[in-house]
Each structure stands twice: as structure tokens, then as C-alpha cells.
C-alpha positions as CSV (number, residue, x, y, z in Angstrom):
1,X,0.0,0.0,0.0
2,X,1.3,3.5,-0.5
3,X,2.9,4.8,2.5
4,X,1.9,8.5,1.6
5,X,-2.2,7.5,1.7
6,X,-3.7,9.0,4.9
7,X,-7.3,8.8,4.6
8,X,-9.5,6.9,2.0
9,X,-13.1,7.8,1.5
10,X,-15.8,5.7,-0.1
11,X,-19.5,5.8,-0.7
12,X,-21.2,2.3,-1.5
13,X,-24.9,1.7,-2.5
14,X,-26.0,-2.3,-3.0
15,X,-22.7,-3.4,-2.1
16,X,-21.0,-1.3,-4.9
17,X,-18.9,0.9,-4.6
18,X,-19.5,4.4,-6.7
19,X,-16.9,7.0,-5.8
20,X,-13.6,6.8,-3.5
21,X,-11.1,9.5,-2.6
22,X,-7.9,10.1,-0.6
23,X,-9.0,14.2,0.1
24,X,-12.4,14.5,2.1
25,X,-13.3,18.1,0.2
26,X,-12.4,16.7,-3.1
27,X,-14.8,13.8,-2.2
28,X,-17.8,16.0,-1.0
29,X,-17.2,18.2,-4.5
30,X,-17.5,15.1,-6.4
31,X,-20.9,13.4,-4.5
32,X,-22.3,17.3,-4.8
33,X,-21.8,16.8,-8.6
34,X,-23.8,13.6,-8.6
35,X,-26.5,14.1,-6.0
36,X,-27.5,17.8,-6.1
37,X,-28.8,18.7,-2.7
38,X,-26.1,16.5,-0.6
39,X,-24.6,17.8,2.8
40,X,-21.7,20.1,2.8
41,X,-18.4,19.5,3.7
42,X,-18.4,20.5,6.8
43,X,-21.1,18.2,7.4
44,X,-19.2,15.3,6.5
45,X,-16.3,16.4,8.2
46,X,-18.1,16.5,11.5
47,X,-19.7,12.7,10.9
48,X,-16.4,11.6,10.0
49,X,-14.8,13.1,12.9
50,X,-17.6,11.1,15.0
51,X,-17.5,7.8,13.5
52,X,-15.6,6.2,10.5
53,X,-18.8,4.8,9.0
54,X,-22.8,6.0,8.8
55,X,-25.3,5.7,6.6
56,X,-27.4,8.6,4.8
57,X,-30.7,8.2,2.5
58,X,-30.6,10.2,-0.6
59,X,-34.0,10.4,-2.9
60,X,-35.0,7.2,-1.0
61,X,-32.0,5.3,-1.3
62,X,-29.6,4.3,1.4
63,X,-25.5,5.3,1.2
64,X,-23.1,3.8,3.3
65,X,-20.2,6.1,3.7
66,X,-16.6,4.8,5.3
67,X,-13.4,6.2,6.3
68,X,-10.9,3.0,5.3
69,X,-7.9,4.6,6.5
């Protein structure tokens, strides 16, 4: 694994994973350009700070989001 990776962000939906990134507000730029209406980033970073994993329904769907590293 690369030595230089800090943090790893990934949303999954039916066991699939649709979008990871190593930079949280990179990440939250990317999900806002997919799902309009999505939390912010500061948002995230306060969830992520809590837990390295939660859920979040968007249009009636379930996300699971995870920190990996």
C-alpha cells in the first residue's frame, strides 16, 4: 500500500462501490456533482470526525459512507 495514503473515502450503495477518494473536500465536491442537494463538507467532516462509517438516505436510497484509512 502507498505509505503517503492517509485517509480513503468511499461511498457504496447495494454493495457497490460508486466513488472513493484520498481528500475528504475533493470527495464532497464530487458526491455534490452527482447528487445535487447532498450535505456540505463541513457536514461530512463533523460525521467523519464522529464515526468512520454512517449511513445517509438520498432520494429514498440508502448510502453507506466509510473512512478506510
Amino acid at each position: 500500500m502507498n505509505q503517503n495514503l492517509t485517509s480513503l473515502f468511499a461511498v457504496i450503495q447495494d454493495n457497490k462501490i460508486l466513488s472513493v477518494d484520498t481528500n475528504l473536500k475533493s470527495f464532497v465536491e464530487a458526491l455534490n456533482k452527482e447528487y445535487a442537494g447532498i450535505r456540505n463538507y463541513d457536514w461530512f467532516y463533523r460525521a467523519f470526525k464522529k464515526d468512520n462509517h454512517f449511513s445517509l438516505s438520498i432520494d429514498g436510497k440508502e448510502y453507506f459512507f466509510q473512512k478506510v484509512l
